[in-house]
C-alpha positions in Angstrom: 5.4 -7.8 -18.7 3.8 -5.4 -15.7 2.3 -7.1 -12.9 1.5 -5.7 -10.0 -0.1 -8.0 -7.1 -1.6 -7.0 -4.3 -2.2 -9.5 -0.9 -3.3 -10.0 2.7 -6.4 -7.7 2.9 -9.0 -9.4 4.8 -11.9 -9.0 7.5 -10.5 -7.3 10.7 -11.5 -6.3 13.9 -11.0 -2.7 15.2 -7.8 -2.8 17.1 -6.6 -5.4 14.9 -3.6 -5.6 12.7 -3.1 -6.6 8.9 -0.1 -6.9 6.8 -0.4 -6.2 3.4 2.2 -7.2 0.7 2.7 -5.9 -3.2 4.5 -8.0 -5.5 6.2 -6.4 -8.7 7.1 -7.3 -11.8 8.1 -4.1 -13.4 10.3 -2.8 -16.0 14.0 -0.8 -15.0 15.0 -2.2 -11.6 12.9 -2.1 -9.2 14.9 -0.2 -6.8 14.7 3.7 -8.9 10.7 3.5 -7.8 8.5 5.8 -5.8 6.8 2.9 -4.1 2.6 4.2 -2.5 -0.2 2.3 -1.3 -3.6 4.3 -1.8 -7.0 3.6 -0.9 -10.2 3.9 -1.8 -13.7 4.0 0.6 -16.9 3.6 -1.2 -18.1 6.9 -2.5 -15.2 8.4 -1.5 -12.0 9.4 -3.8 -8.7 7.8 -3.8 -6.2 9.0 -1.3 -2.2 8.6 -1.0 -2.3 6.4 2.3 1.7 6.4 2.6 4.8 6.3 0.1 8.7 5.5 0.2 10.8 6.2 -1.9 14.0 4.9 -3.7 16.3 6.7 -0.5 13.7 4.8 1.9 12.1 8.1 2.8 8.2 7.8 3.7 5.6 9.7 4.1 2.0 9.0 5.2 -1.5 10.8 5.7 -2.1 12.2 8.5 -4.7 9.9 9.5 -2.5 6.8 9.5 0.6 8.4 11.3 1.8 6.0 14.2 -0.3 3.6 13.5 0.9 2.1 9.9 4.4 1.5 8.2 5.3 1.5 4.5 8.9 -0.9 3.6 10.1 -2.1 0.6 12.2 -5.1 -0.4 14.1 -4.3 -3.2 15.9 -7.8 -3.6 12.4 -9.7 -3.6 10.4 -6.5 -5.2 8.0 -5.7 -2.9 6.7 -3.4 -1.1 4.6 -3.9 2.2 2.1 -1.9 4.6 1.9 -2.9 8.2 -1.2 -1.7 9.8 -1.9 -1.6 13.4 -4.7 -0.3 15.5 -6.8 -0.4 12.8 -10.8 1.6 13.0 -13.4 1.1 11.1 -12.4 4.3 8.8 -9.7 2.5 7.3 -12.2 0.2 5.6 -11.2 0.7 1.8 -9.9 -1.2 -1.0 -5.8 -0.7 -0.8 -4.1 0.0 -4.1 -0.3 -0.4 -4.7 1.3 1.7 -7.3 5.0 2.0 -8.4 6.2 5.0 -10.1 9.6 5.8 -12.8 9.4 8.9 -14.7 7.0 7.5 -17.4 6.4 4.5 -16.1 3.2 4.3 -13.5 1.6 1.1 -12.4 -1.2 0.0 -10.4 -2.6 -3.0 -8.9 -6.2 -4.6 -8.6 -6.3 -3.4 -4.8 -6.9 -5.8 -1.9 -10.1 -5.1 0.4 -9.9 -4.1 3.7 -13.0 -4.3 5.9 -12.4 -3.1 9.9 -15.8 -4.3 11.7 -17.1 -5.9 14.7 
């Protein structure tokens, strides 16, 4: 059974740090997936906030460069996103989503609010 679960979003102020954490259960080892956290403002669309993939290369927006980190943990199946020096524009819900040829999963999202 699928289950992806998202964790550590929170209230934050600007400057602040947060540590977000995705726990999969997926099918085929975990290890073969293109691992991304997204995100989501209101009234905005979802955007591709930074990925890594099963070699460890990442990539991230250009809005987060610097200042967040995408790992994974293959042995305990998760992936996490470090955030530092976070503004007020990174308030959004943060998705996880794991992705194997066919197989493409998202979570619930955890909320991140940035605010004084």
């Amino acid at each position: 059974q699928v289950r992806i679960a998202e964790s550590g979003g929170g209230l934050v102020q600007p400057g602040g740090s947060l540590r977000l954490s995705c726990a999969a259960t997926v099918p085929i080892n975990f290890s073969y997936y293109l691992l991304s956290w997204y995100r989501q403002a209101p009234g905005k669309q979802r955007e591709l906030v930074a990925q890594i993939a099963r070699n460890y290369t990442t990539t991230y927006a250009d809005s987060v460069k610097g200042r967040f980190t995408i790992s994974r943990d293959n042995n305990q199946n998760t992936v996490h996103l470090e955030m530092r020096s976070l503004k007020p524009e990174d308030t959004a819900v943060y998705y996880c989503r794991t992705q194997y040829r066919l197989n493409d999963y998202w979570g619930l999202g955890t909320q991140v609010t940035v605010s004084s």
